[in-house]
C-alpha positions in Angstrom: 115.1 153.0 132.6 115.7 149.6 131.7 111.8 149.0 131.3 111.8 152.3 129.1 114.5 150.1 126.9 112.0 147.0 126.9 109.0 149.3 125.5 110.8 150.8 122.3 112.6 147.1 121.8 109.1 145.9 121.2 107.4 148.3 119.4 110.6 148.4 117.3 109.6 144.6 116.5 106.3 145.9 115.2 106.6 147.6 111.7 109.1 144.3 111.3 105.4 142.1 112.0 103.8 144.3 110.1 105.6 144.5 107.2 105.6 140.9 106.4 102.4 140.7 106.9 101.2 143.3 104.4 103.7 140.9 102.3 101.3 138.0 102.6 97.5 140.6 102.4 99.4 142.2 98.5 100.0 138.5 97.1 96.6 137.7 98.0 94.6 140.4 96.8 95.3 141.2 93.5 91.9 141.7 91.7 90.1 143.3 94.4 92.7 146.5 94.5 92.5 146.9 90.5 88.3 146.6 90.2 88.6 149.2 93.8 91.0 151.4 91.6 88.8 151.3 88.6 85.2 152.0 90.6 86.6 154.9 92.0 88.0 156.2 88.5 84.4 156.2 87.5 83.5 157.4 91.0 85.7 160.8 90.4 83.9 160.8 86.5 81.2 161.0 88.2 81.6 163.6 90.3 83.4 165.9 87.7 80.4 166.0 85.7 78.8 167.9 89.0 78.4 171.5 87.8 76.1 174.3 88.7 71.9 174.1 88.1 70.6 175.1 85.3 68.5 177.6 84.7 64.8 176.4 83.8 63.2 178.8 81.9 60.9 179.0 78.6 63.6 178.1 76.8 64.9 174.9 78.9 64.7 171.6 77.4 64.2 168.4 78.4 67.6 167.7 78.8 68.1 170.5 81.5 65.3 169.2 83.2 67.0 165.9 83.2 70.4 167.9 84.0 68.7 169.6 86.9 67.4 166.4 88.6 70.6 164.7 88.2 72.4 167.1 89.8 70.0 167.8 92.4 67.8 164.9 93.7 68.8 163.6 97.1 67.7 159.8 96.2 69.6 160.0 93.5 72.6 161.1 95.9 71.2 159.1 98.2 71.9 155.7 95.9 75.4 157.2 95.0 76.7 157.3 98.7 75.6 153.7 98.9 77.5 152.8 96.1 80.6 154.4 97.5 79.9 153.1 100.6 80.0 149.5 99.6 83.1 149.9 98.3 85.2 150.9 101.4 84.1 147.7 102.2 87.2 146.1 100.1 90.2 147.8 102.2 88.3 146.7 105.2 88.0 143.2 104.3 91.2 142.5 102.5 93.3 144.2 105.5 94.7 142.1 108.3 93.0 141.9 111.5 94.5 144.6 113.8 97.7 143.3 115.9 97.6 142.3 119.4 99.8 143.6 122.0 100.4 141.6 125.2 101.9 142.0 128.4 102.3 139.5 131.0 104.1 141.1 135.0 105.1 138.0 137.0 103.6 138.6 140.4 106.6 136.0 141.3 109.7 136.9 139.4 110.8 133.4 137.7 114.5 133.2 138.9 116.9 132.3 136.2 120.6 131.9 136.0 120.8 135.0 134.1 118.4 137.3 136.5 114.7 136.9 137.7 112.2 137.5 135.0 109.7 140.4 135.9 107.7 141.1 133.0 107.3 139.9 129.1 105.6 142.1 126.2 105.0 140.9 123.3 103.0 141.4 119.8 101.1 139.5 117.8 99.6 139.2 113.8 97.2 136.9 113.0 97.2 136.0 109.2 94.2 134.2 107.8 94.6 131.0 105.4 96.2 131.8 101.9 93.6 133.1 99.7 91.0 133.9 102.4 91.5 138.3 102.3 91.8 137.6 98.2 88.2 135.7 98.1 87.0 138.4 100.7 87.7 141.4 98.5 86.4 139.8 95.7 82.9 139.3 97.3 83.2 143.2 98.5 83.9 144.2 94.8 81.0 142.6 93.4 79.2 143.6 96.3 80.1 147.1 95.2 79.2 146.7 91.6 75.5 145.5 92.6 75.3 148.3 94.6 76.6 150.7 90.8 73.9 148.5 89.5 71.2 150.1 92.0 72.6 153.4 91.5 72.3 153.3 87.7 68.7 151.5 88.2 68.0 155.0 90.8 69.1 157.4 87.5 67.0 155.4 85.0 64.0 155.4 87.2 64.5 158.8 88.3 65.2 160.3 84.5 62.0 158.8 83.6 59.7 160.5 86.7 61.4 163.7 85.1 60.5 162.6 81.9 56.9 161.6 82.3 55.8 164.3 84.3 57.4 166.7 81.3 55.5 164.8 78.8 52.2 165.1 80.9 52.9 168.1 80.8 53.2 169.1 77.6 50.0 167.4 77.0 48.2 169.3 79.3 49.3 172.7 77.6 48.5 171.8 74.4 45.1 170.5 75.7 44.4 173.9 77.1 45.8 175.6 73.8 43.6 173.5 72.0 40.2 173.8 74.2 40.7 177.4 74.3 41.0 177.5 70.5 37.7 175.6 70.1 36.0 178.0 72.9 37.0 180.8 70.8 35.7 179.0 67.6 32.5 178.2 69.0 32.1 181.7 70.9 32.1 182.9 67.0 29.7 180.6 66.4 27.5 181.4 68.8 27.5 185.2 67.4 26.4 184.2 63.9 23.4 182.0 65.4 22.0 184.7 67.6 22.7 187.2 64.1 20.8 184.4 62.1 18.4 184.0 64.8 17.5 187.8 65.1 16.9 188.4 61.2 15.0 184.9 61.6 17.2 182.2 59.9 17.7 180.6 62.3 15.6 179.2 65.3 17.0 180.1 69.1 17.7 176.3 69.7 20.6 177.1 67.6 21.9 179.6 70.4 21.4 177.6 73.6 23.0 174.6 71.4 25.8 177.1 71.2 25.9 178.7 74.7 25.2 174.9 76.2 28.7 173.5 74.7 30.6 176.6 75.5 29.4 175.9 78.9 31.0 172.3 78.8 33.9 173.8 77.0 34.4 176.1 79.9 33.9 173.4 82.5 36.6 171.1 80.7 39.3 174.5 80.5 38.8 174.7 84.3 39.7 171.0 84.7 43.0 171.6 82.8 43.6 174.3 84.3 43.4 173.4 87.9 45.2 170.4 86.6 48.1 172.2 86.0 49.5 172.8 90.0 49.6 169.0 90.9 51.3 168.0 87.7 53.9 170.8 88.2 54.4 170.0 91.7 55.0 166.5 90.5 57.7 167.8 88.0 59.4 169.5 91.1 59.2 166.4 93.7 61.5 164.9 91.0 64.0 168.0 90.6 64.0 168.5 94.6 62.2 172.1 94.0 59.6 173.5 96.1 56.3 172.3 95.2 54.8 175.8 94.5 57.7 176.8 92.2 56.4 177.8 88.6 57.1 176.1 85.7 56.8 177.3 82.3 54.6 175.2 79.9 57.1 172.7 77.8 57.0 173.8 74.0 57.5 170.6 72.0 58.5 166.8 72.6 61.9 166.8 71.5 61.7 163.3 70.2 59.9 162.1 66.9 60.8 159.1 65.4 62.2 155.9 66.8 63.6 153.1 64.6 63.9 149.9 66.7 63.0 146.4 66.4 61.4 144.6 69.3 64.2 141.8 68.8 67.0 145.0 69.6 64.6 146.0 72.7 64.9 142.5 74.0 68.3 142.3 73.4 69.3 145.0 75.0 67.2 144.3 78.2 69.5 141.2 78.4 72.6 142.9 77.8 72.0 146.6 80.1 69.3 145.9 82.6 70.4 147.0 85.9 68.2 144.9 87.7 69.9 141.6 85.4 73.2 143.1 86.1 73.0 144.1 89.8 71.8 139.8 90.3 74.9 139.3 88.2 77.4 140.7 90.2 75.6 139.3 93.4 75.8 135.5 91.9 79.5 136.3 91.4 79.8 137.3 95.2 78.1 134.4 96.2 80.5 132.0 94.4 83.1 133.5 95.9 81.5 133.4 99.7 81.1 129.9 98.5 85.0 129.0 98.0 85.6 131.3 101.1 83.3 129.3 103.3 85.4 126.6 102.3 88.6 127.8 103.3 87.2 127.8 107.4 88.2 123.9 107.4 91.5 125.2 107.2 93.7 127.1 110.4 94.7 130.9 110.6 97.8 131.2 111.3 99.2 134.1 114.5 102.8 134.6 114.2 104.1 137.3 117.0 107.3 137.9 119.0 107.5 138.3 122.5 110.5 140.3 125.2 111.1 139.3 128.5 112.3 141.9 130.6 115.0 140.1 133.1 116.6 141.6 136.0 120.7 141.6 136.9 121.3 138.1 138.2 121.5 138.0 142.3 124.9 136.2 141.7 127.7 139.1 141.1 129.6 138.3 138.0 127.2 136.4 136.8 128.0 135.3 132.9 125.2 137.6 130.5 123.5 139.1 133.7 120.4 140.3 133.0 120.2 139.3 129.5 116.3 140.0 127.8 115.1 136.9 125.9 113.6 137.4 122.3 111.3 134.7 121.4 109.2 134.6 118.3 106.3 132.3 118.6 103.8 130.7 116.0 100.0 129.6 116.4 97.2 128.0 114.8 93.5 127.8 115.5 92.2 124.4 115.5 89.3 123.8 112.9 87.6 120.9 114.4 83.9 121.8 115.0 83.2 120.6 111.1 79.5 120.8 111.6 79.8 124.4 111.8 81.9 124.8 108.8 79.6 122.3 106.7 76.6 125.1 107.8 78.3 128.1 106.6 78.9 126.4 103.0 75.5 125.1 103.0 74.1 128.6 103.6 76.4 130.2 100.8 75.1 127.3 98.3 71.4 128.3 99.6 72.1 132.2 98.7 73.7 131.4 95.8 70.7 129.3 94.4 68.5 131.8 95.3 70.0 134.7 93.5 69.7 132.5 90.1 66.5 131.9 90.9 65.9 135.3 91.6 67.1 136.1 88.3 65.1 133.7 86.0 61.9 135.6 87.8 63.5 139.2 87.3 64.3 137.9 84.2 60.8 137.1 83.2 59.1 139.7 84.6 61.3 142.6 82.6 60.6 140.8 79.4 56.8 140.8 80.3 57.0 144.3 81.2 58.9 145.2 78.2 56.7 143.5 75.5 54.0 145.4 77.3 55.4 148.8 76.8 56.7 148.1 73.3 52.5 147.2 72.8 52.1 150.4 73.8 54.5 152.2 72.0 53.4 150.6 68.7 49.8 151.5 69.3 50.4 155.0 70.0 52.4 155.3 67.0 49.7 154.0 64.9 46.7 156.1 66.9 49.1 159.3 65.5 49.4 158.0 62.4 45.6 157.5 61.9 44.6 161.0 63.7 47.4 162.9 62.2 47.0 161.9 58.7 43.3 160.7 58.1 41.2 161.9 60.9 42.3 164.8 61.9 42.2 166.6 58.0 38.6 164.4 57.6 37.7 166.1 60.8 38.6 169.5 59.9 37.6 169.3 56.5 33.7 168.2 58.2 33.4 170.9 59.8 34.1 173.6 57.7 31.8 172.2 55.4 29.3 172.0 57.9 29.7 175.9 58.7 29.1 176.6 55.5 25.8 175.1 55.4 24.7 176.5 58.3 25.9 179.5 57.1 23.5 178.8 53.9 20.9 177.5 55.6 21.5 173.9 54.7 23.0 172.1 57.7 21.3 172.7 61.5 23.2 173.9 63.9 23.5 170.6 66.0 25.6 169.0 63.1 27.8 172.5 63.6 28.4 171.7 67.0 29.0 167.7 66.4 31.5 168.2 63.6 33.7 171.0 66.2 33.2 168.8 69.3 34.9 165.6 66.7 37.6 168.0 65.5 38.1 168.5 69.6 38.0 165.3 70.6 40.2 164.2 67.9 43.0 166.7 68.5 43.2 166.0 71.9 43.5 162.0 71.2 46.1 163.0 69.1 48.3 164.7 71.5 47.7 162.3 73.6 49.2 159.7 71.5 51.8 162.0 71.1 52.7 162.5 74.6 51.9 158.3 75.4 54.5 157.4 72.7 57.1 159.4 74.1 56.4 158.1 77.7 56.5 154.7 76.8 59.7 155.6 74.8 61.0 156.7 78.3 59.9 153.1 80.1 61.8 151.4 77.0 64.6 153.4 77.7 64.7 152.3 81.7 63.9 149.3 81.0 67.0 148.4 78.5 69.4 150.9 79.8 69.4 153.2 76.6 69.6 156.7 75.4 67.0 155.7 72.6 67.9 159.2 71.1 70.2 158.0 68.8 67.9 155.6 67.0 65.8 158.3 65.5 66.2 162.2 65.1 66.5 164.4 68.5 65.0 167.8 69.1 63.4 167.4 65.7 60.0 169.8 66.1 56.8 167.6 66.1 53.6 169.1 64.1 50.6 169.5 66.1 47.2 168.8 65.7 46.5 172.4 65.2 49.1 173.2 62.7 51.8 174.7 65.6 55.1 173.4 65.7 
């Protein structure tokens, strides 16, 4: 009975340990509970906007696509889990380490004046030196923000796989549109040179010119064609679809115009980069593993109170017979092996240099990168410029003049089929500097960490080489 009584004395004394000990962990760990608080605000942002898939259908655009994989791709997920993972690191390294209970049974009962002492239990908190659980959640915060960092980096990267498969894609319909345009064109050709040919105007070279390009005409179509599967099932790796899913051919590019200086590109690689941001956020964590390495040259403290069950006293009348002693007790670790402690600091310094360094090279790299997109982008803007407006028309304009002569006898047939196979490869350069532009747009975009919609018009139609919007 009287042991029973000795149990719930002690555990009683534990929410009292506790208690000031949570004390000391709140004073200490200010910053790391608010930046916790406001991660998982955007955390629970983030998971509101989770809705159901949208249909993708003739009518989807681009932005459904990008909805689709967003909602839908497990590396995506994948990269989000990590983030929230890394941040139930702060409670676990801003609490206290767990208390200790102890109990000690005399084998010899210690005879006092009072009664012989059978057994003793006792708890135990150890509190770490001021500022240590403080330091510690601060590292775990930024910790958890260069993990957001990777989890941003993971959307970018995967909203522009989405992105340039969709552009590829648009490409290849419109270069099967426009081949089998030109196979119909030169199918009507070939009629009026074996008509010319039969009521002798024209010499059958003229229709084996004809049937020998709609030959290679064919041959290309089939290329597109069978081109069409992989590039789909690329599209579908990225929106976590089956492979052999269907996909309706994408309409238009629903960007046009983009009105950006390269100095605004470069700035906003400095300011938004993931990458830049996530090594950021990592120096910051190793600054403060550096000040945390330092507090080891100073002692934890264990504070703990102990109960010694005593037994009646073997004298009878005995003055406080059996009386249980309370004793609260205090402890420190020694810090004395300073070679050990000097280590740990040095290797903190070490990390922390390499992390800048680190950065200078990511640093450089992503403006290399970028200036080589932004090359790109330029250059496709002015190949469209030159094949839209001069080219293109010049093109066209050839090669209806050069029907007409043949038609009159006054151009051969091979300048015909030269002047259609330059329309051809001219409208096909041009959608592919359409669909280029618009993927390097999308590499910009990752690279800098922005919706580059708003510098120019969105969903604004783009004129084709053929005349289709």
């Amino acid at each position: 009975m009287k042991c029973a009584k000795s149990m719930i004395i002690v555990l009683a004394l534990i929410p009292f340990v506790l208690t000031s000990c949570a004390t000391t962990r709140t004073a200490g760990s200010g910053r790391p509970d608010d930046d916790l608080a406001a991660a998982e605000r955007h955390i629970r942002a983030e998971n509101s906007l989770t809705q159901n898939l949208p249909e993708l259908d003739p009518a989807s655009t681009l932005e459904d696509y990008l909805k689709y994989a967003a909602l839908n791709n497990p590396g995506l997920e994948a990269a989000f889990n990590r983030w929230k993972a890394a941040l139930e690191r702060v409670t676990q390294v801003t609490s206290l380490p767990d208390p200790r209970f102890n109990y000690a049974y005399f084998i010899e009962e210690v005879e006092t004046r009072v009664g012989p002492q059978r057994q003793k239990f006792g708890v135990s908190q150890m509190l770490p030196w001021f500022g240590k659980l403080k330091l510690r959640g601060n590292a775990a915060v930024e910790a958890g923000n260069a993990e957001k960092e990777q989890y941003d980096k993971a959307k970018l990267h995967l909203f522009y796989r989405v992105k340039s498969a969709y552009y590829e894609y648009y490409y290849l319909g419109r270069a099967v549109a426009i081949t089998r345009g030109h196979i119909k064109l030169l199918t009507n050709l070939e009629r009026v040179a074996r008509t010319r040919f039969k009521v002798g105007h024209a010499s059958y070279t003229a229709v084996i010119q004809a049937q020998v390009e709609l030959g290679k005409l064919d041959d290309r179509l089939r290329t597109l064609e069978s081109l069409r599967e992989p590039i789909v099932a690329k599209l579908n790796a990225a929106l976590n679809r089956p492979s052999d899913v269907s996909m309706p051919w994408p309409q238009t590019i629903p960007y046009d115009d983009w009105a950006f200086t390269d100095k605004e590109a470069f700035e906003w690689l400095a300011e938004g980069n993931p990458d830049l941001k996530r090594l950021d956020f990592l120096t910051k964590k190793e600054q403060f593993a550096i000040r945390l390495a330092r507090k080891n040259y100073y002692p934890d403290i264990t504070i703990g109170v102990d109960y010694v069950d005593t037994d009646e006293a073997l004298m009878p009348n005995t003055r406080e017979s059996g009386k249980d002693p309370v004793i609260a007790k205090a402890s420190v670790n020694l810090p004395i092996w300073y070679g050990k402690y000097r280590a740990a600091e040095k290797e903190a310094r070490f990390r922390h240099a390499a992390v800048q360094q680190q950065r200078v090279d990511t640093e450089n790299r992503l403006e290399a990168d970028l200036k080589l997109a932004l090359y790109h982008f330029r250059d496709a803007e002015r190949k469209i410029d030159l094949y839209r407006d001069t080219l293109i028309p010049k093109a066209d304009q050839s090669l209806k003049v050069a029907q007409q002569g043949f038609e009159g006898g006054k151009v051969g047939f091979i300048s015909l089929i030269d002047a259609e196979r330059l329309l051809l490869e001219f409208q096909l350069a041009y959608e592919r500097a359409l669909a280029d532009r618009a993927k390097r747009v999308a590499e910009i975009e990752t690279l800098v960490n922005k919706d580059l919609s708003g510098n120019g018009p969105r969903g604004r139609e783009i004129k084709s080489s053929d005349g289709r919007r």
